[in-house]
C-alpha positions in Angstrom: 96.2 92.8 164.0 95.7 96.3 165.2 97.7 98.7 162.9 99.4 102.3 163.8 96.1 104.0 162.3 94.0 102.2 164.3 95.0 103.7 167.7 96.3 106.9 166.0 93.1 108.9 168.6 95.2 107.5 171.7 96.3 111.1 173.2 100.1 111.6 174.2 100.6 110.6 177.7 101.2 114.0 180.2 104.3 115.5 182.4 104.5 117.9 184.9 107.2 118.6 183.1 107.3 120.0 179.0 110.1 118.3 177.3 112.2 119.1 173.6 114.9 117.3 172.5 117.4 119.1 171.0 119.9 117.7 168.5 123.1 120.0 168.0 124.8 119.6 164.4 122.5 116.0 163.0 124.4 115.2 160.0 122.6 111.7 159.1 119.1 112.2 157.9 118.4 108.2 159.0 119.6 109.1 162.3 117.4 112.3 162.4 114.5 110.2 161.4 115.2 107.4 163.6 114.9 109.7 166.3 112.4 111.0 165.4 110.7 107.5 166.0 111.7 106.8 169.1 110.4 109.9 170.8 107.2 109.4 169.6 107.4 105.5 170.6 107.5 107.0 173.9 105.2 109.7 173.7 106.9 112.5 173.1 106.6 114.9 169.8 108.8 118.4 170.4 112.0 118.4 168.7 114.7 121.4 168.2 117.3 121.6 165.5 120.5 123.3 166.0 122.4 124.3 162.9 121.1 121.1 161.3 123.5 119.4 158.6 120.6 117.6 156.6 117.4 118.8 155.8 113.9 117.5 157.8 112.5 117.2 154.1 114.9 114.5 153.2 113.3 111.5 152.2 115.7 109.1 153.9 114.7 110.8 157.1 110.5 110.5 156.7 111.6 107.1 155.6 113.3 105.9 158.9 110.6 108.2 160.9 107.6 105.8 159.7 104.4 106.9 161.3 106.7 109.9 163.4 106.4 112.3 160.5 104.7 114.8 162.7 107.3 115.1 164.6 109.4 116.1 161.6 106.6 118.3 160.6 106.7 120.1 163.9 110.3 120.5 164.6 111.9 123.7 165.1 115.7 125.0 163.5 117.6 127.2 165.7 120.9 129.1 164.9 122.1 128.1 168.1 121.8 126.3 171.8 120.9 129.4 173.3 118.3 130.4 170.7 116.9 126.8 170.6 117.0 127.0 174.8 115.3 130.7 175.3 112.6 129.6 177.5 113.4 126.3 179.1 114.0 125.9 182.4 116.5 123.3 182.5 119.1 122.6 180.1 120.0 118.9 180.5 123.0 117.7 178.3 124.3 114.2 177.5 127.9 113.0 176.9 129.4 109.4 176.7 132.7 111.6 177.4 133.4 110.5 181.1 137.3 111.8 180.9 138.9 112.1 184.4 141.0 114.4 186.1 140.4 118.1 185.4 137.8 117.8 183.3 135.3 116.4 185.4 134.9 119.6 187.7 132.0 120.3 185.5 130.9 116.8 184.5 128.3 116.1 187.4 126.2 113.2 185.6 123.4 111.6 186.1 121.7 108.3 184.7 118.7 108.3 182.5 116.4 106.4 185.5 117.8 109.4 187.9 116.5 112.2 185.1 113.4 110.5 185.2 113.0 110.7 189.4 114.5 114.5 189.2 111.6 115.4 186.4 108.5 113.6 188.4 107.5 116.8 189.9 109.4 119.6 188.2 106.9 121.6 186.2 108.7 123.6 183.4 110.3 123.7 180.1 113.1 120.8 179.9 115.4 120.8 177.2 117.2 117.7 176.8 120.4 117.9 174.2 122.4 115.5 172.3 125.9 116.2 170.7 126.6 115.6 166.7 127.3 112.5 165.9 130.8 111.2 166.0 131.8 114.7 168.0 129.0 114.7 171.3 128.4 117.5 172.6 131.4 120.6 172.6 132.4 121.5 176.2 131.4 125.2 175.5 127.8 123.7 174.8 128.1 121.2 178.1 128.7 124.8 179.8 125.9 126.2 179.1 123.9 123.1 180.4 122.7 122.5 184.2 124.0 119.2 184.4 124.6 116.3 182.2 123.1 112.7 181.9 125.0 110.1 180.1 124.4 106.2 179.7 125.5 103.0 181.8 127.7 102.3 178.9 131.0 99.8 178.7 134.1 102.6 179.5 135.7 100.3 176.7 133.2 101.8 173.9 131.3 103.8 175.8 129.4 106.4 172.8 126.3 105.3 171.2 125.3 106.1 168.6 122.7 109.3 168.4 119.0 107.6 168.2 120.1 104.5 170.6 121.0 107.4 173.1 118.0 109.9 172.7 115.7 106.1 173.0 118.1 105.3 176.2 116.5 108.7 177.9 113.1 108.7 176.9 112.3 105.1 177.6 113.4 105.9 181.2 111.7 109.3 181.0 108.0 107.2 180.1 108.7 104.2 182.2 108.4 107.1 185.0 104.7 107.6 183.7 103.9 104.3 183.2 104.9 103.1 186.6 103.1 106.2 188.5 100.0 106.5 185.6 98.8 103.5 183.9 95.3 102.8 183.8 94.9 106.7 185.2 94.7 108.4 182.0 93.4 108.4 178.3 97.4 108.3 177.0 98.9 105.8 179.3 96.1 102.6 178.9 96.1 100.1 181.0 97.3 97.4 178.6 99.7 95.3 179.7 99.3 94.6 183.4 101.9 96.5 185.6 101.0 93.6 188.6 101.9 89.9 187.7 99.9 88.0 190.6 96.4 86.7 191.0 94.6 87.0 194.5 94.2 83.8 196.8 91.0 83.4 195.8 91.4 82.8 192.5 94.7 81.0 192.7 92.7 78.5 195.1 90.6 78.3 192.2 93.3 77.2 189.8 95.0 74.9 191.9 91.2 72.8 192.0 91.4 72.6 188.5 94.4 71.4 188.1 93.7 68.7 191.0 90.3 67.7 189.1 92.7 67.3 185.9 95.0 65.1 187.4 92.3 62.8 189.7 90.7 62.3 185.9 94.1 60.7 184.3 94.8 57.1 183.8 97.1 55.7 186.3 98.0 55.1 189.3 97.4 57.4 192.2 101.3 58.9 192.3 101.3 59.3 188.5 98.7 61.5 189.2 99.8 63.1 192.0 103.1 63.8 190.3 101.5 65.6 187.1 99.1 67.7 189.2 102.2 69.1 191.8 104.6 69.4 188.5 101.4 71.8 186.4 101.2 73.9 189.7 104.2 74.8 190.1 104.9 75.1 186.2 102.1 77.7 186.1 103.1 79.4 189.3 106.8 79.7 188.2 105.0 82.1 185.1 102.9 84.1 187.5 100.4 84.1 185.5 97.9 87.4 185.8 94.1 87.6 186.2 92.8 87.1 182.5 96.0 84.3 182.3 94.5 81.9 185.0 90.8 82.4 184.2 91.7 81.4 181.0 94.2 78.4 182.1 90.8 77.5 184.2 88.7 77.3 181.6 90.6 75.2 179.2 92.2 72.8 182.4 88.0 72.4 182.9 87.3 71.1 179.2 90.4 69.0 179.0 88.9 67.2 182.3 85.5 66.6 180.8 86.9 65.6 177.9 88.9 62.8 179.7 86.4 61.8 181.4 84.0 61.4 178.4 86.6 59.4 177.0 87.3 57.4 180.1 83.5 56.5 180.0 83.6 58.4 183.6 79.8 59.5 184.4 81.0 63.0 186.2 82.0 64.0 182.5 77.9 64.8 182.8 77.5 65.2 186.1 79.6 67.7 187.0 80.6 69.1 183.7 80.5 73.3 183.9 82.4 76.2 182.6 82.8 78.0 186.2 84.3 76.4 189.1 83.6 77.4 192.3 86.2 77.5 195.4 85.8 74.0 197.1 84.1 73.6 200.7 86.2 73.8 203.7 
């Protein structure tokens, strides 16, 4: 098992964009550690305090942060949105407060995934700001921003609370990088594969196997027909990746040898191998 040290050397993935979140009023110092987690889950480490209610130091909040206590050291405290604002160059703010009527003429939302397209190529400071709990953001603070993002949620209980909604942006914000950079630099590895297929070649190669399996089972000719068309499209249905089906080829080639030692069937020597080859046309 790889632990959180172990891959503590991976640098932070890069934007075009520099982005702070800024929490207005955080009363809760779980929920000030919490999100202090989930930024960093996602790659991101600046944060901004305005007029904070609990103390960074609190050990309840480097509890819930885990291995995100660098974000906590790093943090800034600011007497105010416009202090904690000074040199970005778009002021984003949230709200789960979709009222209608009058109160919309400033209300132009967005979703998260839209943030995320607006911010591919836009190459200054972003500040991204979330309300005190319980209260969201005041409407002389939703003033001051350039527009506002808020969450997909149910209109019957449509606030979340203040870490699900700063994970809500951020994952959408790095999905953006992963989709556009994985593999393509040091902070974004190429891990788990973004592309599920396997190219005809090698899924020629698989379906072979699994014929080779079924010809070596007992039974009659449809028994065997049967299995070998139910395991293909079993294992197409998962769409399996590159290392998936190498892997499925090796072990479908041992469990044929092995019937066929057990079957006294000669080809168990014969043809026995660990590659398999694409079959002549």
């Amino acid at each position: 098992m790889i632990s959180i040290g172990d891959r503590s050397e991976i640098p932070l993935p890069t934007s075009a964009y520099n982005l702070s979140i800024v929490l207005i009023g955080v009363s809760h110092p779980g929920n000030l550690g919490a999100v202090c987690r989930t930024i960093l889950n996602y790659g991101f480490v600046q944060l901004r305090l305005v007029n904070p209610q609990c103390d960074p130091n609190d050990i309840e909040a480097r509890n819930r942060a885990k291995h995100a206590g660098r974000v906590l050291d790093g943090c800034t405290v600011h007497a105010s949105l416009e202090d904690a604002t000074t040199d970005a160059s778009l002021i984003i703010g949230t709200s789960g407060k979709r009222e209608i009527g009058s109160k919309t003429n400033f209300r132009h939302f967005v979703y998260p995934w839209e943030l995320a397209e607006r911010l591919e190529q836009f190459d200054g400071n972003v500040c991204l700001v979330f309300g005190e709990e319980g209260k969201g953001m005041s409407t002389e603070d939703l003033e001051k921003c350039d527009y506002l993002v808020t969450l997909p949620t149910w209109e019957g209980y449509p606030i979340a609370n203040l870490s699900h909604a700063v994970n809500a942006c951020v994952y959408e914000l790095h999905r953006s990088r992963v989709l556009a950079r994985q593999g393509k630099e040091a902070g974004i590895p190429d891990i788990v594969p973004l592309e599920r297929g396997i190219p005809p070649e090698l899924k020629q190669v698989l379906m072979q196997t699994v014929r080779e399996l079924a010809d070596a089972l007992p039974g009659n000719d449809e028994r065997r027909k049967s299995f070998g068309h139910s395991l293909s499209r079993s294992i197409m249905r998962s769409m399996p990746t590159k290392g998936e089906a190498n892997r499925l080829i090796g072990g479908l080639l041992d469990a044929t040898t092995a019937i066929q030692y057990v079957e006294g069937n000669e080809a168990w020597r014969s043809q026995r191998r660990r590659k398999i080859s694409r079959e002549e046309e």
